[in-house]
BAMIKOL-357568 format. One record per residue: residue in one letter; x, y, z of N, C-alpha, C in turn. Coordinates in steps of 0.001 Angstrom, whole numbers, plus 500000, padded with zeros to 6 digits. Layout:
BEGIN
AXYZXYZXYZ
...
This chain:
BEGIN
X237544139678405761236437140115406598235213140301405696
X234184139023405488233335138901404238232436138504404691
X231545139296404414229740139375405229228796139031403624
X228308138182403726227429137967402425225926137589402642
X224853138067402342223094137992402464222509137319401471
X221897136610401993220879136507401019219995137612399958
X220519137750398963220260139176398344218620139336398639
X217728138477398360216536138569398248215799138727399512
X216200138235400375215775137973401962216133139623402420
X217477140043401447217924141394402043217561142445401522
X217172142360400477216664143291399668215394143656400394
X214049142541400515213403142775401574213182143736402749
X214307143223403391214465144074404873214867145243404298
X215764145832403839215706147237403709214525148200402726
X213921147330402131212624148030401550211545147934402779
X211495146967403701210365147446405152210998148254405942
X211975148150405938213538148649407119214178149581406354
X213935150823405675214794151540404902215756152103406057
X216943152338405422218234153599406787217102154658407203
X216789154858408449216403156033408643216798157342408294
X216555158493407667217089159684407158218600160151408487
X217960160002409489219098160722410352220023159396410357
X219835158150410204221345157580410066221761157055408861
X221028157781407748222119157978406282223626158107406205
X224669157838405285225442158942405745225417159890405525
X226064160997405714225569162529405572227067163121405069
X227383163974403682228812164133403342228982165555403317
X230070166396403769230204167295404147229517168255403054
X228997169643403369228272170251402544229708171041402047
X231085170900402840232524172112402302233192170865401832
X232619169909401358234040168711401080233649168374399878
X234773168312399337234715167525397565234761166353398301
X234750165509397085233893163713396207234719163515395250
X235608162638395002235830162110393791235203161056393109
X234872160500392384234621159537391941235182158962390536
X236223158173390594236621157770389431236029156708388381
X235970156676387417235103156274386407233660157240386468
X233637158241386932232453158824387514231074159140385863
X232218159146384755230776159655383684230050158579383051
X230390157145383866229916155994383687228277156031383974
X226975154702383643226206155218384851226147154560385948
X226917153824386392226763153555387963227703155166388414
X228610155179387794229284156440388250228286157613388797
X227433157866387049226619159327387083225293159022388873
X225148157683389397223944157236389681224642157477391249
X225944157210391421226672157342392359226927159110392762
X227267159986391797227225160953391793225915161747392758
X224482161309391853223467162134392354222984161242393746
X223778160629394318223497160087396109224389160674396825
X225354160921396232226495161715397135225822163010397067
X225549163917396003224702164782395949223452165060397364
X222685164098396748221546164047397590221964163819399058
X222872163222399564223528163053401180224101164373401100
X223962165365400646224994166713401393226308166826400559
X226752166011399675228405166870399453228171167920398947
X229253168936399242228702170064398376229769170087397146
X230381169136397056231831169623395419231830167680395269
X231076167221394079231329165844393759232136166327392138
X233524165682391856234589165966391144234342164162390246
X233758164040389215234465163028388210234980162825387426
X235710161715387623237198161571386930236761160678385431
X237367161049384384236588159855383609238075160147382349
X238425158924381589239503158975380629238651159577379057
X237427159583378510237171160773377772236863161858378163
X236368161960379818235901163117379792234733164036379603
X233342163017378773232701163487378593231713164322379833
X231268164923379254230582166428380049228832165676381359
X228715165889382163227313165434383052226698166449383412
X225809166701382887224845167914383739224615168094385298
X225756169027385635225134168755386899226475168768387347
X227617168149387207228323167877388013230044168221387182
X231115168726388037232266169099387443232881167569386955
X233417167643385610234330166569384975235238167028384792
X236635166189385243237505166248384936238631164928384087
X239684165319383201239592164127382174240860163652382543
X240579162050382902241955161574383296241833160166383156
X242989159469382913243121158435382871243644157467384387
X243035157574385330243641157407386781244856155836386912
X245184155211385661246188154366385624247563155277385168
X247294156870384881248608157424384578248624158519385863
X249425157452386764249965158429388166250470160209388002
X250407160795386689251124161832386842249616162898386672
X249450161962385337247778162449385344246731162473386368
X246933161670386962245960161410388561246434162592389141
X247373162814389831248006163876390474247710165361390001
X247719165612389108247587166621387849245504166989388457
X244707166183387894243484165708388097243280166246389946
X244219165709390868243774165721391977244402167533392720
X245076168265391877245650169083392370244485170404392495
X244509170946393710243739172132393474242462171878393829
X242151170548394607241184170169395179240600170267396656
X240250171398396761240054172113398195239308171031399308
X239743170618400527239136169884401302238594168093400648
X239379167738400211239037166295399757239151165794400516
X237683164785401054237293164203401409236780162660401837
X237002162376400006236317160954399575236494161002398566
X237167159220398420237427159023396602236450157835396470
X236033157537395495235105156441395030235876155702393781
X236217154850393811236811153940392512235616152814391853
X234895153401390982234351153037390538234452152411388686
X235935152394388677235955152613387200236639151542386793
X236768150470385732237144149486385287236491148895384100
X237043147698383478236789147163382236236184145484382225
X235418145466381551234773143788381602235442142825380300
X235916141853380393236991141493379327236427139678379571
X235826138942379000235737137558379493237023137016378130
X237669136089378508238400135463378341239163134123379217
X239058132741378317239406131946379312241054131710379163
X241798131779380476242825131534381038243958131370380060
X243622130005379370244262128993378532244573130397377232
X244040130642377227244197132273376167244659133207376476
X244355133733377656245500134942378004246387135176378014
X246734136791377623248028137319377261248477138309378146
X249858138536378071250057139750379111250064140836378756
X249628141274377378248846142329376944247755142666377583
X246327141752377239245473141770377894245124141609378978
X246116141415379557246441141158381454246338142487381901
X247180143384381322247802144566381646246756145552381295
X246037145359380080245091145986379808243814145864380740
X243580145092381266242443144751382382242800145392383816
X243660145071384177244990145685385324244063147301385349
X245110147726384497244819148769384119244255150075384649
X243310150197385020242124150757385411241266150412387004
X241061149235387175241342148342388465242566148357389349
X243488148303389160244009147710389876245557149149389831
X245828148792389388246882150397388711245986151881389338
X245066151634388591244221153268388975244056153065390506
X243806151988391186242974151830392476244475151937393748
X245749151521393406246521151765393936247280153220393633
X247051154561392411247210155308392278246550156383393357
X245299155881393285244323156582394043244599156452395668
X245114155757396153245970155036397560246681155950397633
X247733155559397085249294156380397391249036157814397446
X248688158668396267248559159967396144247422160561397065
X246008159864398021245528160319398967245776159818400441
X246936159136400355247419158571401564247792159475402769
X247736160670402857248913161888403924247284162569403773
X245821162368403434244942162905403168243742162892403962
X243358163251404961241950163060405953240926162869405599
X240888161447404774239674161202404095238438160684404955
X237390160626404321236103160493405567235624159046404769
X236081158922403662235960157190402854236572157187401696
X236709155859401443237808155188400181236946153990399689
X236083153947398885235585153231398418235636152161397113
X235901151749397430236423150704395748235138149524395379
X234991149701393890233672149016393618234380147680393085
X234320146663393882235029145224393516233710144926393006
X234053143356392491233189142288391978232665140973392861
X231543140627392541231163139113393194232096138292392399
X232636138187391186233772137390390591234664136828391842
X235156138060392088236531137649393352236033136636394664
X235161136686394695234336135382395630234226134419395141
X233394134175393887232789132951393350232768132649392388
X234229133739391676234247133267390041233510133045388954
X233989132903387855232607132546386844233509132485385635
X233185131354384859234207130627383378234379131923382849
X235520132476382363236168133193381516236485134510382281
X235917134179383756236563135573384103237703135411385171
X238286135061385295239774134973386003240789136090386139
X240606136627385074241444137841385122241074138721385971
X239459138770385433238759140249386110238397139675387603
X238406138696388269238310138157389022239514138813390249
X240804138279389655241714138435390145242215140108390169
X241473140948389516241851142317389350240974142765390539
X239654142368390886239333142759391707239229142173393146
X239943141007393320240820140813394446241674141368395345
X242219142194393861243073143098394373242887144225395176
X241364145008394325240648145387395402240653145465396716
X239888143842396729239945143488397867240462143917398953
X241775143471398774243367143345399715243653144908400066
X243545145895398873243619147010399507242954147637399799
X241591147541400176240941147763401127241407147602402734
X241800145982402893242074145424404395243563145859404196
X244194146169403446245504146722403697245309148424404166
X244547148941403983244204150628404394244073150453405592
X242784148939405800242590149448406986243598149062408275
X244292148117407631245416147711408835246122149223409261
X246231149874408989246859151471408747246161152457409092
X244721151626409358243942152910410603243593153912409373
X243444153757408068242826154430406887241358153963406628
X240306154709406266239225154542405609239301153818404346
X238542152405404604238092151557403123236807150878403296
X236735150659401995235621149696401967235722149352400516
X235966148286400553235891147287399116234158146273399214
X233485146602397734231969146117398087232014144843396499
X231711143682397125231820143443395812230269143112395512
X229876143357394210228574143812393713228032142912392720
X227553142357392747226467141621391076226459142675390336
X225350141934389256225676143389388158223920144323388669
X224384145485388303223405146666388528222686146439387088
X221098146261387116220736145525386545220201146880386011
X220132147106384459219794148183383131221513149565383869
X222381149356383970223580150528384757224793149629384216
X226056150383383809227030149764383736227667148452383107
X229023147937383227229701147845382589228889146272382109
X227945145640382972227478144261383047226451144832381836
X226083145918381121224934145628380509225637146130378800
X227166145969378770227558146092377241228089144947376531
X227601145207375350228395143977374672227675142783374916
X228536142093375086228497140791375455227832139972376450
X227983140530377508227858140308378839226128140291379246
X225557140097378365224235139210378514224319137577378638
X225100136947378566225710135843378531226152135979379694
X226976136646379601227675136735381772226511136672382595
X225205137388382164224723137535383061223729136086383511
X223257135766382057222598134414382150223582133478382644
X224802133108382563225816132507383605225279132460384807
X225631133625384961225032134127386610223594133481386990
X222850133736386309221467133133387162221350132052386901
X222496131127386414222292129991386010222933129295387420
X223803129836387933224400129572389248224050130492390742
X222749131055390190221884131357391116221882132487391601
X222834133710391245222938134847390864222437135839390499
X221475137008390838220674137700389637221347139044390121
X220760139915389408221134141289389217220003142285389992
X220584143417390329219710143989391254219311145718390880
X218335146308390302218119147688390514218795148683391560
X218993149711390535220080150495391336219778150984392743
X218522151179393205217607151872394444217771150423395499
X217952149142395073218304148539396333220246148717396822
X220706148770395502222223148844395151222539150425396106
X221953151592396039222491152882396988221368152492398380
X220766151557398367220066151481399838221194151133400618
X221622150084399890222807149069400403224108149803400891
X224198150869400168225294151884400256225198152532401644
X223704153058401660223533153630402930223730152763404239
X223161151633403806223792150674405157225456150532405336
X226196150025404314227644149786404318228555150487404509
X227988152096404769228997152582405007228899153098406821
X228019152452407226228360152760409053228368151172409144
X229015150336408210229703149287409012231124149009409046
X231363148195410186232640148440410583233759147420410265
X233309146676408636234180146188407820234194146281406708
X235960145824406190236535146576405268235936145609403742
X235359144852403932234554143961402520233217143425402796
X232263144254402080230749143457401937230695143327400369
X229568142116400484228966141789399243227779141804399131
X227003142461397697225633142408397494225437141820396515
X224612141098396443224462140507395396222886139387396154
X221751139257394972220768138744395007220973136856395022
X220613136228395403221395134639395660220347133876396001
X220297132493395259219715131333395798221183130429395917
X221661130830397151222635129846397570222420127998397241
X221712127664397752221160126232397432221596126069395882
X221171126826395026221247126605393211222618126386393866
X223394127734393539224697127493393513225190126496393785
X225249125942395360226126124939395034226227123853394785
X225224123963393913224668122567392863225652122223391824
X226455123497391541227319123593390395228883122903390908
X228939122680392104229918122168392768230083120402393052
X230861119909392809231300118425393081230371118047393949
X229100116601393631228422116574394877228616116501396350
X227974117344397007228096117344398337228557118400399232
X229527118795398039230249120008398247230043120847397971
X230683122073399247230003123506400050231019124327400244
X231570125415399647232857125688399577232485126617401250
X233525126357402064233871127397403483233070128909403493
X233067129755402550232886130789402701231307130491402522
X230826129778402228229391129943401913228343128375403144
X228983128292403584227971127041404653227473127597405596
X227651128802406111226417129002406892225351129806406210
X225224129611404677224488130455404225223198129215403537
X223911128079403459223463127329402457222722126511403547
X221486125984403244220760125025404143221051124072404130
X220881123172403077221867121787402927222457121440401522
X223094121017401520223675120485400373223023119332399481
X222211119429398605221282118833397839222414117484396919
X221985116903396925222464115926395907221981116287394649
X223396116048393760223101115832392639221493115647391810
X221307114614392085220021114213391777218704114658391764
X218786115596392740217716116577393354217307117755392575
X218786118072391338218657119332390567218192119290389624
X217664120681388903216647120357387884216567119320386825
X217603118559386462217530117715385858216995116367385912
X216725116304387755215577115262387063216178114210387588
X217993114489387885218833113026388425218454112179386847
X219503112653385873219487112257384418220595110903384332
X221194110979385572221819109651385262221172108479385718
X219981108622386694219288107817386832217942107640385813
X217498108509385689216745108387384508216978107815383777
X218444107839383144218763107164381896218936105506382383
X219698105354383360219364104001383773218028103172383946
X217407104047383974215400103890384096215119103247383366
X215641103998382188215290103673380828215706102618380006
X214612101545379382215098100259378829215883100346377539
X215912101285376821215619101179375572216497102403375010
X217726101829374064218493102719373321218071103907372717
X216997103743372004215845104948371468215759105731372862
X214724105497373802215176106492374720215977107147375400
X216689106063375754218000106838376001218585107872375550
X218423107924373988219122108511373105218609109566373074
X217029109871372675215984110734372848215924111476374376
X216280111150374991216858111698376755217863112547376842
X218760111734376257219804112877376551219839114170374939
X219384113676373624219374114635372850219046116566373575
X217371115670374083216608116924374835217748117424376019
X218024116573376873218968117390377851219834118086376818
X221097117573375966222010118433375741221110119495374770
X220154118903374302219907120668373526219255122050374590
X218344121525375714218210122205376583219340123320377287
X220510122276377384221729122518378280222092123666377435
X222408123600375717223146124393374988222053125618374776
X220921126074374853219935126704374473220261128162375849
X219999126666377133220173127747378283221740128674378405
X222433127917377812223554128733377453223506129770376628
X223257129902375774223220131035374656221881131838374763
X221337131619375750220519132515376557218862132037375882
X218556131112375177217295130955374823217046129925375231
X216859129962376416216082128174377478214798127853376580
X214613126419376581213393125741376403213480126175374259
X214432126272374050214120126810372294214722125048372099
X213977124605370505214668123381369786215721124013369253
X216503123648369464217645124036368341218002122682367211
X218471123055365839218906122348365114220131121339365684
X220165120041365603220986118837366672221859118830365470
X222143119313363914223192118988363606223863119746363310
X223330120880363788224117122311363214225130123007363869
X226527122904363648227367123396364705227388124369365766
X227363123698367113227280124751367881228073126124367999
X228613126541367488229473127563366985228591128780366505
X228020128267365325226764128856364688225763129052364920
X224941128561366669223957128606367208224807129722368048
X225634129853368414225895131057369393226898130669370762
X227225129553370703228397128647371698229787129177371184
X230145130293371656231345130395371832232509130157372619
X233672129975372997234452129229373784234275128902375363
X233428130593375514233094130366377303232441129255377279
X231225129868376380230223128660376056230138127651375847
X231323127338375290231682125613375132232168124956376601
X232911125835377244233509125340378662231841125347379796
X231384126291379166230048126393380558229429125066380195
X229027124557378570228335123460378457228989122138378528
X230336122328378811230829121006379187230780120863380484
X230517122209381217230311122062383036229184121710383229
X227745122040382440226705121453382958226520120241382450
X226744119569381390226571118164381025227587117452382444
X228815118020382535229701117067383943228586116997385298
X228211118555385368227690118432386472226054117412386414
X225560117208385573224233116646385773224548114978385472
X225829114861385131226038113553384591226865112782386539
X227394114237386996228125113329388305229806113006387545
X229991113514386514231084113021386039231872114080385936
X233401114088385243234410115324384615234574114517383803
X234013115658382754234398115209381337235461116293380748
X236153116252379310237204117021379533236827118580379015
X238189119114378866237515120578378556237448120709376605
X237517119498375974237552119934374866236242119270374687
X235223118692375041234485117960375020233736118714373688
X233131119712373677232487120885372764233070120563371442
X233937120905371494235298120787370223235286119440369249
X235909118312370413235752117318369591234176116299369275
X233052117230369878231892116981369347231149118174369125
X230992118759368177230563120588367630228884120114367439
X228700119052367550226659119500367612225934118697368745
X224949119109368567224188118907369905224255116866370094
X223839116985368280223797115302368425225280114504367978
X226130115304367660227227114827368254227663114173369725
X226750115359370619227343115323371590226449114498372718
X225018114599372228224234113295372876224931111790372485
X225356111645371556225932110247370992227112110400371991
């Protein structure tokens, strides 16, 4: 049950169209709040809206523990069921849990371990069915679980976390088959908040707007909140979108089901920024150009990957050492396939490591 907007078109309407104050939701002024992962900051940001709507006892759960001005912490690891329980005891009138807490791990497939399976699990998916069972016999007024846009529309190296928050998903529409309060939301990343802005995952994010994706400030992200929770299904998605980009990244022509009434038409190949490079190159008389054609495409291609579009990069210097790491090698063998109309393989990167390797 998957409702998806045009983020930008929607973002819009609720900045002319804000929730009116009287149909906010409004949370009991005698009812605790949980929120797990809560000393995070989408957590802490989540905290002061529940606040501001009326709860009068918001309780976060967090595995160090550290201290929030403002609000009671309590220290738990919500993947250890005894500890959860422990954490949840002595909690007068609970009301509402928020699962907000999980780990960002990119890794592609062909690599994974069931270490790191379990370790991703973990927190997602373990904590999120802990939080089920032990408030199940409980008169909750919402059950909120913070899924991912991953579990929709994927993205190279995240499969795992993809599939962790699938899981999500499912138990959400599994609560509600049971006449229980859910809502599973899956979210882009909260743009300067959370787990999308550590490490690494500046790369995830340029992924993302590379497939048409962007990230959204937290004040449209709790507008959105205020709408989603007087609706009367168990999975929305927010997330900012030029549908059209997207499914450019897809086999020409093709429009995956969940997304055609969103998409206007399905653009050919040719149409995308590149210019229709396989015709171009056919354009072109002359080996020198040719050659000089595609150099610029693949160094373009590898630049926009490692997040510096429009930079020269050195054509003989291993891409490794410019900043192409394995995702990176798989994302730049997807956009050379995709602008070429072809599948090329997945070692393509590998058995050519520079740019002008890989124009030749």
């Amino acid at each position: 049950d998957v409702r998806l907007a045009d983020g930008k078109r929607f973002a819009r309407r609720l900045h002319r169209v804000a929730v009116p104050a009287e149909q906010r939701p409004h949370f009991r002024g005698d009812g605790t709040y949980v929120i797990a992962g809560g000393t995070g900051a989408i957590g802490r940001r989540i905290a002061q809206w529940l606040a501001e709507r009326g709860a009068g006892r918001v309780v976060l759960l967090s595995r160090r523990g550290e201290p929030v001005d403002g609000f009671e912490v309590r220290r738990c690891d919500i993947a250890d069921r005894d500890a959860l329980r422990n954490a949840l005891a002595n909690l007068s009138n609970l009301r509402g849990v928020i699962h907000a807490a999980g780990v960002v791990s990119d890794r592609l497939l062909a690599h994974e371990t069931e270490e790191h399976l379990a370790e991703l699990f973990r927190a997602k998916v373990d904590g999120a069915r802990n939080l089920h069972e032990l408030t199940i016999d409980t008169p909750l007024d919402c059950f909120i679980l913070f899924s991912s846009v991953t579990s929709l529309l994927g993205l190279t190296g995240a499969g795992a976390y993809a599939a962790a928050n699938s899981a999500l998903d499912a138990l959400a529409q599994h609560r509600r088959d049971r006449d229980l309060p859910a809502l599973s939301i899956n979210w882009a990343a909260w743009r300067g908040l959370g787990m999308a802005e550590a490490g690494r995952d500046e790369r995830r994010e340029n992924a993302w707007r590379a497939h048409g994706i962007d990230s959204f400030v937290a004040e449209d992200g709790l507008a959105f909140l205020d709408a989603a929770l007087v609706s009367p299904h168990a999975q929305l998605a927010f997330l900012p979108a030029d549908w059209n980009a997207h499914v450019r990244h897809f086999r020409s022509g093709y429009v995956p089901p969940l997304l055609r009434d969103l998409v206007q038409s399905a653009q050919p190949r040719a149409a995308t920024s590149d210019g229709g490079l396989p015709e171009r190159l056919n354009e072109e008389r002359t080996e020198n150009g040719r050659r000089d054609m595609l150099l610029r495409f693949v160094n373009d291609s590898a630049a926009r990957v490692i997040g510096r579009p429009h930079e020269r990069l050195d054509p003989r210097r291993p891409l490794t050492e410019l900043g192409v790491d394995s995702l990176g090698a798989i994302e730049l063998r997807n956009l050379i396939s995709i602008a070429l109309d072809h599948t090329l393989p997945a070692t393509l990167v590998y058995n050519h490591p520079t740019i002008d390797a890989l124009a030749r």
